[in-house]
C-alpha positions as CSV (number, residue, x, y, z in Angstrom):
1,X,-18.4,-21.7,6.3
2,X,-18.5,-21.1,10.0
3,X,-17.4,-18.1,11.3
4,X,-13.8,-19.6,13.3
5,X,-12.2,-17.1,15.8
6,X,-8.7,-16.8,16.8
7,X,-6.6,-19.9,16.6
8,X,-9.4,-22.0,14.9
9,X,-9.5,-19.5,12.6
10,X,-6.1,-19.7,11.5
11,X,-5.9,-23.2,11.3
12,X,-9.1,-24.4,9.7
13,X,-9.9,-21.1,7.5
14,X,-6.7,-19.9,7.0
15,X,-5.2,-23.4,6.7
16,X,-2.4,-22.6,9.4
17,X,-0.8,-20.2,6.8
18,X,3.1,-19.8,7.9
19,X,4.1,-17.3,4.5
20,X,2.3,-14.5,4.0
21,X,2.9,-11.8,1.3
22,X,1.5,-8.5,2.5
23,X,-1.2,-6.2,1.6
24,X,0.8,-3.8,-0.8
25,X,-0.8,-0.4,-2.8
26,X,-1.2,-1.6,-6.3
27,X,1.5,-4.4,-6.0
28,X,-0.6,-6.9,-4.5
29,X,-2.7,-7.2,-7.3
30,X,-4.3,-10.9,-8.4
31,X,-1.7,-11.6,-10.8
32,X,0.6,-10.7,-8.5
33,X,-0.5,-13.1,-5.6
34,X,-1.4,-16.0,-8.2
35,X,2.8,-16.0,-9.4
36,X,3.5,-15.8,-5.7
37,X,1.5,-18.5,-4.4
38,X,2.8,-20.7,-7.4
39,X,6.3,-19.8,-5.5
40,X,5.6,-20.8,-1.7
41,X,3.3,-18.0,-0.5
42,X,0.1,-20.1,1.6
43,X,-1.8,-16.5,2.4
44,X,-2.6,-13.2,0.3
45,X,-3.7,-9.9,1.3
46,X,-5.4,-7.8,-1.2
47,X,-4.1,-4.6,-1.8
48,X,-5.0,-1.9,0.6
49,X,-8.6,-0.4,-0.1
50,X,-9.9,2.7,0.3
51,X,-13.5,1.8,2.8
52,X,-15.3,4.7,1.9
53,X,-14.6,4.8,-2.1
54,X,-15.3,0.9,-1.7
55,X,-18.8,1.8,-0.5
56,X,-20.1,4.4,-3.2
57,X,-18.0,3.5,-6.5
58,X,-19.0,-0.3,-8.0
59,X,-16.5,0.3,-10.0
60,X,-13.8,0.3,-7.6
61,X,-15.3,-2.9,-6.2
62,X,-15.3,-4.8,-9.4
63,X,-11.5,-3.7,-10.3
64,X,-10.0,-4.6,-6.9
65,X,-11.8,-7.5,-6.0
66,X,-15.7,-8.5,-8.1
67,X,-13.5,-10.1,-10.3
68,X,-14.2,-13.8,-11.4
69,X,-13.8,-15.8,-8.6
70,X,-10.3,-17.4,-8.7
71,X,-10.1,-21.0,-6.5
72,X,-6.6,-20.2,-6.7
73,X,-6.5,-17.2,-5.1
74,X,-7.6,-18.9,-1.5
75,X,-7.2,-17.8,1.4
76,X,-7.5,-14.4,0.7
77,X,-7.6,-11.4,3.2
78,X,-9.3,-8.1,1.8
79,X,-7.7,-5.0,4.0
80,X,-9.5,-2.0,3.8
81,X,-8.1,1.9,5.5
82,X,-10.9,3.2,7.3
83,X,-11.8,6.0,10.3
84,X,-15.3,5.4,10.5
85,X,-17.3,2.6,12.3
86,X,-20.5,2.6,10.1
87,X,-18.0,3.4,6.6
88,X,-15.8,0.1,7.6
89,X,-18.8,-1.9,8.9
90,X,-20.3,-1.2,5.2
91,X,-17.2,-1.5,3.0
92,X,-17.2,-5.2,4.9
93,X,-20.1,-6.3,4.6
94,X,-19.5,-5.2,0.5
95,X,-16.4,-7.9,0.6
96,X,-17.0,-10.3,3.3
97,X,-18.8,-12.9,1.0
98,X,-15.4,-12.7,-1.3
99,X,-12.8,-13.4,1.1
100,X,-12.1,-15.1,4.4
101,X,-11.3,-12.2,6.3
102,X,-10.9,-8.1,6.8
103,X,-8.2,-6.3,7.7
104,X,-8.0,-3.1,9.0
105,X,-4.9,-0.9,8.3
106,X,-3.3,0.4,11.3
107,X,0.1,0.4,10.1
108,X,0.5,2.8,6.6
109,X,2.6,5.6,7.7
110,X,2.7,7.7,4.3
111,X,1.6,11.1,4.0
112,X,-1.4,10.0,2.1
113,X,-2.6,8.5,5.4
114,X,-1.3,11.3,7.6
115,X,-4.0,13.3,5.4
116,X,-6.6,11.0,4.8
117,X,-6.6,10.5,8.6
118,X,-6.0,6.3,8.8
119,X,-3.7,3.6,8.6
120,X,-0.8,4.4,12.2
121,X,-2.1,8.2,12.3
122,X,-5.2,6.4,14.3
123,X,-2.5,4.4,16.5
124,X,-3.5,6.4,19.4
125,X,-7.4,6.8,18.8
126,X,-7.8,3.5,20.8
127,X,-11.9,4.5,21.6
128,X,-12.2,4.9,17.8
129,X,-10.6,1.5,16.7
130,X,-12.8,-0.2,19.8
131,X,-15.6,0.9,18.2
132,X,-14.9,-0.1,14.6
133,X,-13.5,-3.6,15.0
134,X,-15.9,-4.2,18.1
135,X,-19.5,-3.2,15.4
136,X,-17.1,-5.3,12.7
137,X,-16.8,-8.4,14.9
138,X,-20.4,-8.5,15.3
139,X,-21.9,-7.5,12.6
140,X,-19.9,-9.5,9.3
141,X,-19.6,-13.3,8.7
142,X,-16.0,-13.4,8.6
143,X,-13.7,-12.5,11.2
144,X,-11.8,-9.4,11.8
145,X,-7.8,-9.0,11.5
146,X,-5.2,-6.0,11.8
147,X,-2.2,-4.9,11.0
148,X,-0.6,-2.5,13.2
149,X,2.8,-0.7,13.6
150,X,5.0,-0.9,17.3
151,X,5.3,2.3,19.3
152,X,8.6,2.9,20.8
153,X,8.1,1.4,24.2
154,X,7.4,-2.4,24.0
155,X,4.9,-1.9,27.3
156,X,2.7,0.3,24.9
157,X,2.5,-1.8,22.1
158,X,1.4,-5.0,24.4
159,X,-1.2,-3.0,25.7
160,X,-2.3,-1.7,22.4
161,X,-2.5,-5.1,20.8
162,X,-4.5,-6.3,24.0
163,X,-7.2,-3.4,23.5
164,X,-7.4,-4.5,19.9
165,X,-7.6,-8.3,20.7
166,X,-10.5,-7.3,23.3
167,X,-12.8,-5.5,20.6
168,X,-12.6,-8.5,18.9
169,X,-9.3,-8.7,16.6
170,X,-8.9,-12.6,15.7
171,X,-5.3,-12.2,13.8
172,X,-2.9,-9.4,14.9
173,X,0.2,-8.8,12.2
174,X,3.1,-6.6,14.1
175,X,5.3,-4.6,11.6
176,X,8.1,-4.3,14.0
177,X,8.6,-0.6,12.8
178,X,7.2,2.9,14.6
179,X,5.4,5.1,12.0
180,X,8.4,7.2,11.9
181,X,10.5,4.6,10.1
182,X,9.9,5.2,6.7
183,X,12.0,6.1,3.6
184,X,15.4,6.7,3.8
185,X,14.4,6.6,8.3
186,X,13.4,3.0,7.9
187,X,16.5,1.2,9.8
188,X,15.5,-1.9,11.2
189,X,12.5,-3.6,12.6
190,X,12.6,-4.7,16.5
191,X,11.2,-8.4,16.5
192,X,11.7,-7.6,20.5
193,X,8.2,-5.9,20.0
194,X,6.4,-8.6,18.1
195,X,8.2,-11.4,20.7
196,X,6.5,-9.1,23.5
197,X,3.3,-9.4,21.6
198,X,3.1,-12.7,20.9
199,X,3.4,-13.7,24.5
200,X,0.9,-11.3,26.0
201,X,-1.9,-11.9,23.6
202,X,-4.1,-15.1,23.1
203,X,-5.1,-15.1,19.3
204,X,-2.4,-15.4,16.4
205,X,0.3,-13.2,15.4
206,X,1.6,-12.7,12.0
207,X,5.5,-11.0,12.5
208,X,6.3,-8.2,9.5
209,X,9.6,-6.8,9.2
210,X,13.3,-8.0,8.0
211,X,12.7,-10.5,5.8
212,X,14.7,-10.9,2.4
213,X,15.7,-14.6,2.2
214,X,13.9,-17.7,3.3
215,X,16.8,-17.9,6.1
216,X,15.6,-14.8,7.7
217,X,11.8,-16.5,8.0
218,X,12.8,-19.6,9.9
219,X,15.1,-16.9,12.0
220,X,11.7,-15.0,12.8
221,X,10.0,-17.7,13.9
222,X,12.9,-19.2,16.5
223,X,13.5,-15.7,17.9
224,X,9.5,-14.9,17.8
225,X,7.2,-17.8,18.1
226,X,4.9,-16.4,15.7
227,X,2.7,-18.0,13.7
228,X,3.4,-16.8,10.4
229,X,6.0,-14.6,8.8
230,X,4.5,-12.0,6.1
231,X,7.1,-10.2,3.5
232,X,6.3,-6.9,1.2
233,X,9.4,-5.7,-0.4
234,X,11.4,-9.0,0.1
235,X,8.6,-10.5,-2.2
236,X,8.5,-7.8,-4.7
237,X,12.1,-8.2,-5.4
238,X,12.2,-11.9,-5.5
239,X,8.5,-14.2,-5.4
240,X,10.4,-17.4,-5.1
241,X,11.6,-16.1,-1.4
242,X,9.3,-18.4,0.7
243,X,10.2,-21.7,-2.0
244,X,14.2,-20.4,-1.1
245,X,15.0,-20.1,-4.6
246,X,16.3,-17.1,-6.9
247,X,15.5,-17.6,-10.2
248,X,17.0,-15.6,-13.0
249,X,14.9,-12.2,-13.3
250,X,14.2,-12.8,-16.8
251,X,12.4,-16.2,-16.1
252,X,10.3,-14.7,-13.2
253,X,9.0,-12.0,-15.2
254,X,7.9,-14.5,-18.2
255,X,5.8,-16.5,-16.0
256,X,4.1,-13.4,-14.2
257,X,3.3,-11.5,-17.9
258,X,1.6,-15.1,-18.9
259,X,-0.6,-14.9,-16.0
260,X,-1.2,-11.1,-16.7
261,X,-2.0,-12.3,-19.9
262,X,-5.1,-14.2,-18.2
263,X,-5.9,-11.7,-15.2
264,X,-5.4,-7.9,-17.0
265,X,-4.2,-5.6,-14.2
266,X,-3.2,-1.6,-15.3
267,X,0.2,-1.5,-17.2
268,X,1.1,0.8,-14.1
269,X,1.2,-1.7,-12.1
270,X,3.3,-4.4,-13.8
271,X,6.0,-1.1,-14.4
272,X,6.4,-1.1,-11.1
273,X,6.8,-5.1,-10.7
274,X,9.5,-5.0,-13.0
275,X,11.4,-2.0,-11.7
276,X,11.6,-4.0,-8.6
277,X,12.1,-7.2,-9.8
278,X,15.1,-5.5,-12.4
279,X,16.7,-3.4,-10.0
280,X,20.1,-4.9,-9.9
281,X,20.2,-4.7,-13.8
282,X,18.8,-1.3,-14.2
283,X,21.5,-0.3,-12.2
284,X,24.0,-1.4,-15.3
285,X,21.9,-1.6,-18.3
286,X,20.1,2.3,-17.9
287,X,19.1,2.3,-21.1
288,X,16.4,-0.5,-20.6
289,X,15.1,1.5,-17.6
290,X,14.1,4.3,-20.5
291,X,12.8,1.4,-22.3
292,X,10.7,-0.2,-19.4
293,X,9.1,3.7,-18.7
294,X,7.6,4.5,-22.1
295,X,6.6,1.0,-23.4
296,X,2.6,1.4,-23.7
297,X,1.6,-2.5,-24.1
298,X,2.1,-6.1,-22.2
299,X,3.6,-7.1,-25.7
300,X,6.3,-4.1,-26.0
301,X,7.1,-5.2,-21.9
302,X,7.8,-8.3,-23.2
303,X,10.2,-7.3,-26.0
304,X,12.3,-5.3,-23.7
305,X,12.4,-8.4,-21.0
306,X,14.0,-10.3,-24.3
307,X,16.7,-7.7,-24.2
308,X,17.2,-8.2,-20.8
309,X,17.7,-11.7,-21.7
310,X,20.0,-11.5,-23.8
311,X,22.2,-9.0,-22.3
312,X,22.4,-11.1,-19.1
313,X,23.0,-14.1,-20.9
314,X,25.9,-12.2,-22.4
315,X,27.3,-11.0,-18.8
316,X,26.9,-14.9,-17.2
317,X,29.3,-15.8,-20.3
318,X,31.9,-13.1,-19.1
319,X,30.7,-13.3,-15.3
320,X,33.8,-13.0,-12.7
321,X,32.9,-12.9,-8.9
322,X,34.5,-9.7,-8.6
323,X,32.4,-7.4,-10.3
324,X,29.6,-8.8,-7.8
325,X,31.7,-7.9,-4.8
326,X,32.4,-4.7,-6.5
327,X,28.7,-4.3,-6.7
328,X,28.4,-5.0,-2.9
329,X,26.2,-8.2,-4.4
330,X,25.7,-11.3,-3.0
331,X,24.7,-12.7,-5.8
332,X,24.9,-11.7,-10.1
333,X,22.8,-8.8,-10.6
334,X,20.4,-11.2,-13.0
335,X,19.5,-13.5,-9.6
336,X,15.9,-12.0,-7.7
337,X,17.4,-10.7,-4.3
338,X,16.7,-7.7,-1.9
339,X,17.4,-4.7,-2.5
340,X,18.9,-3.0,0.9
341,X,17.4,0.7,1.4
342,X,20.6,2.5,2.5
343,X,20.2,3.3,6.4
344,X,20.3,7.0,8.0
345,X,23.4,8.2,8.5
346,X,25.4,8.2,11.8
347,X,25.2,11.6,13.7
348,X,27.9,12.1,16.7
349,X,26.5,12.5,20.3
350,X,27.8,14.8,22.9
351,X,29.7,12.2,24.2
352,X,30.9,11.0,21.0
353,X,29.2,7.8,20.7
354,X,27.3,7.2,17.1
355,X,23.5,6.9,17.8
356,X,22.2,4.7,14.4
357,X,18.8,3.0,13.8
358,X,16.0,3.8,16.3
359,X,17.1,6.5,17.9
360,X,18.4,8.7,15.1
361,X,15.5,7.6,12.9
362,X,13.1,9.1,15.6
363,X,15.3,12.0,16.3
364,X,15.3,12.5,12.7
365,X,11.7,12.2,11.9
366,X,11.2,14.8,14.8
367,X,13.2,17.1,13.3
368,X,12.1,16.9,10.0
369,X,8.2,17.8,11.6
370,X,9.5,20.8,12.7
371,X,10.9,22.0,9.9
372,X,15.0,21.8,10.5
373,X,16.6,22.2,7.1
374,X,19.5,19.6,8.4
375,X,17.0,16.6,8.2
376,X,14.5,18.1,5.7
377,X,14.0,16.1,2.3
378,X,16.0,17.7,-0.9
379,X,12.8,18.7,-2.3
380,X,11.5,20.3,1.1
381,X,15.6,22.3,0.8
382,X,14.9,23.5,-2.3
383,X,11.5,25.0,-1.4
384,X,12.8,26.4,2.3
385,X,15.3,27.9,0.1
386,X,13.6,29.9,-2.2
387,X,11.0,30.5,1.1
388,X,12.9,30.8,4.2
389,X,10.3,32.6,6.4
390,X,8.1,29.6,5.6
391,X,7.0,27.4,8.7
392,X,7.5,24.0,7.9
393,X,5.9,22.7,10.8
394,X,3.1,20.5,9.3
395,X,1.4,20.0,13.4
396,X,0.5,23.7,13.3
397,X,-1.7,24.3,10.6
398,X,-3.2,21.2,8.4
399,X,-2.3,21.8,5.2
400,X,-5.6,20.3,3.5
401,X,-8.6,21.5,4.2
402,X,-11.2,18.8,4.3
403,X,-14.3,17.9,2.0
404,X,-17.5,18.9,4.0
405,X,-19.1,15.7,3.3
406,X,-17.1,12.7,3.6
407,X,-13.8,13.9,5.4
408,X,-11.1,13.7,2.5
409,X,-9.1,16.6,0.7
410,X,-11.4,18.8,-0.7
411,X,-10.5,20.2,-3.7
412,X,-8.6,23.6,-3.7
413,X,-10.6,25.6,-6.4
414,X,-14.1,23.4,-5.9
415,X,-17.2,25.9,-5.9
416,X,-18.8,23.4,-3.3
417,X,-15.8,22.6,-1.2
418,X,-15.9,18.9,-1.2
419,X,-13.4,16.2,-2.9
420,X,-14.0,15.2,-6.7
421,X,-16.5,12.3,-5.6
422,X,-18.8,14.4,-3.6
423,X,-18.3,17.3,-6.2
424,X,-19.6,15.0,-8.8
425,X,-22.6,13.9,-7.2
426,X,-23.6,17.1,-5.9
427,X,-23.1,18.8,-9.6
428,X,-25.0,16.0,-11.2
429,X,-27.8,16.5,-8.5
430,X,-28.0,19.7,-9.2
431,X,-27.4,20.0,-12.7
432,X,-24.2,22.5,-12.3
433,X,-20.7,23.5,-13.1
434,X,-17.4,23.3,-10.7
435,X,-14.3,25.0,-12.7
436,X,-11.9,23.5,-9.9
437,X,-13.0,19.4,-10.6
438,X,-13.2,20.2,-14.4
439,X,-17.3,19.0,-14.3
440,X,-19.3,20.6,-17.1
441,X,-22.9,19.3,-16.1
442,X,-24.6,22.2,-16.8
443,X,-22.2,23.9,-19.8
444,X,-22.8,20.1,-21.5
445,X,-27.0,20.2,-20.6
446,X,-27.2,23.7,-22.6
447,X,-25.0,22.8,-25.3
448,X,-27.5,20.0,-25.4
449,X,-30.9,21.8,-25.7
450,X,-29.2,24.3,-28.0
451,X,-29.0,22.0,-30.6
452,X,-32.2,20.1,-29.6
453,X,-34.1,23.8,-30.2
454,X,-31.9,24.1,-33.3
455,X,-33.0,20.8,-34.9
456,X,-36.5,21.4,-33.7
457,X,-36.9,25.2,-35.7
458,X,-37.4,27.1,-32.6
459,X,-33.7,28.2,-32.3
460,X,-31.7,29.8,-35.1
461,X,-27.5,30.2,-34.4
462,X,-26.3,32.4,-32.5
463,X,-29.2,33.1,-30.8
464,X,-29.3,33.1,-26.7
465,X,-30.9,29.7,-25.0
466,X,-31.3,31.2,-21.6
467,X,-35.5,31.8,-21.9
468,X,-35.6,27.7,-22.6
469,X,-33.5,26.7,-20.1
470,X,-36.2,26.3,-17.5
């Protein structure tokens, strides 16, 4: 195909996609996308990849995406987490010819990326990102997208979505959330930033960001203009929302284990489908959340979704509206719908006003960086407690030390100081042991020639190798 830019691109290539289901860490897997494009979904990311681990480990690229080629499965977007021009350039001309587009992750705000050094911790490396989507743009057959998060001031994010447009960004998806909002901080996302976007830019923009029912879409796109509307957690907990249906979560989870059944993805991963797609009824039936977490095959999933069954179909018989409202349900706990993330509390202000949403989730993410016990996580409490002269300030000194090779954690005990992948390769290479990865290369090799000398006569047990070793 020709290689379409900007609005072309979206509506020959991309087939003027309108629902999107995002790029999501081992929940966008191809099973996954095939059940939600059966329910309304037009456009697919992959999940996010790893650029660099996509380059060296042909592995990696046949389980995420060298798979058989699924007509299905079109249009698909491969997004990839990257901070180095030539590392992204390569990882897409890797996936280029199995897709109809790359992403490039601007918007994970995890830890994982705060130390990996990608996804909205490069938000304000604009020369970097000019460079990598500027040498992508002209140097792969397909075109170049990104998904980014907002900054607090709307006349930052404009400019910061122009820059990207100018190296050569054909699709621009706006999480209307700052890097901040995460976790119990996420609060709501400010489609004020993605309307501010979509007026100041001149290729198309995907909105990302308060959607749970098919009534918040068409909301989206009145109050944004956008060209498409793309949903993560609203999709995991119901893949019917862009069809504006909520089928029974029993009846869901049948037809996505049949197409498991056809496209294998790691147990893991369907787990974590169904804890989503269950939530409501864990929350009653807690004994067939133990269930879910220590069944070992697809067959013994299906056997407890049977029990789920049957225990719902036993609630609908005695259902009363009241338990529901009781629950603080819209609907029976058995129906696919959102789960609502409890907000951050209210704090006072001097004045006595309550500050909510934006402002406390920025104050509190601030606070948290520097280490105040007030907003620090439980599990950072309990560690400040039992080390109070600890600094908790992660911006002073980087708590992993980088591999000396490729840029990722290196491993704490590695002989070589380098992450497992570059440990391995460098052990193999030189035929050597690291204690700290658990590689045996050389310990394996003499066990090796000790029984090759055996076998051969020139070595009796028990005595020393070391004079054959060369």
């Amino acid at each position: 195909m020709p290689k379409y830019e900007g609005f072309d691109f979206w509506k020959i290539t991309l087939k003027g996609a309108r629902y999107i289901v995002a790029p999501m860490v081992d929940q966008s897997e191809l099973a996954w996308r095939l059940l939600s494009r059966r329910h309304g979904a037009q456009l697919c990311y992959t999940p996010m990849l790893h650029a660099q681990v996509f380059v060296r480990d042909a592995n990696y690229r046949k389980e995420n995406l060298y798979h058989e080629v699924n007509a299905e499965d079109r249009p698909l977007v491969v997004q990839f987490c990257a901070n180095n021009p030539e590392v992204f350039v390569q990882a897409s001309l890797l996936a280029q010819d199995y897709c109809d587009a790359i992403d490039l992750n601007l918007g994970c705000p995890q830890m994982i990326a705060k130390r990996g050094h990608y996804g909205a911790f490069l938000q304000e490396e604009w020369d970097l990102l000019l460079k990598m989507i500027s040498e992508a743009h002209e140097k792969i057959s397909v075109p170049i997208t990104c998904k980014i998060r907002v900054f607090p001031e709307i006349n930052k994010t404009v400019k910061y979505a122009k820059m990207l447009e100018k190296a050569g960004c054909q699709l621009l998806t706006v999480h209307g959330r700052t890097k901040e909002q995460k976790g119990p901080l996420t609060g709501v996302a400010n489609w004020e930033h993605i309307k501010a976007v979509r007026k100041s830019v001149n290729i198309p923009v995907f909105a990302n960001g308060n959607i749970q029912y098919l009534s918040d879409v068409e909301r989206c796109f009145q109050e944004t203009d956008v060209q498409g509307v793309m949903s993560a957690e609203g999709n995991l907990h119901n893949p019917a929302l862009f069809e504006g249906k909520k089928p029974p979560v029993w009846e869901i989870t049948e037809e996505y284990l049949e197409i498991v059944k056809q496209h294998r993805c790691p147990l893991s991963f369907v787990r974590a489908h169904l804890f989503k797609l269950w939530h409501h009824t864990l929350q009653i039936h807690h004994e067939l959340r133990e269930e879910l977490a220590k069944v070992k095959s697809l067959e013994a999933i299906a056997e407890v979704n049977k029990r789920l069954k049957r225990k719902c179909q036993e609630a609908i018989s005695n259902w009363k509206k009241e338990e529901d409202r009781e629950n603080s349900l819209p609907f029976p706990h058995w129906i696919c719908q959102p789960y609502v993330r409890p907000g951050p509390k209210e704090v006072t202000s001097e004045n006595g006003d309550q500050q909510t949403d934006r402002k406390t989730c920025g104050k509190r993410a601030l606070e948290e960086e520097e280490g105040n016990s007030e907003f620090l996580s439980k599990n950072k409490q309990k560690k400040k407690a039992r080390n109070p002269k600890k600094n908790f300030d992660t911006s002073v000194k980087p708590k992993y030390v980088k591999c000396e090779q490729c840029g990722n954690p290196k491993g704490t005990k590695c002989i070589f100081n380098l992450c497992r992948g570059c440990c391995k390769k460098k052990a193999f290479k030189e035929l050597a042991d690291c204690a700290g990865h658990g590689l045996l290369f050389r310990t394996k090799h003499e066990k090796r020639l000790e029984w090759k000398l055996i076998e051969d006569g020139i070595l009796e047990n028990g005595d020393k190798i070391e004079s054959h070793l060369d």
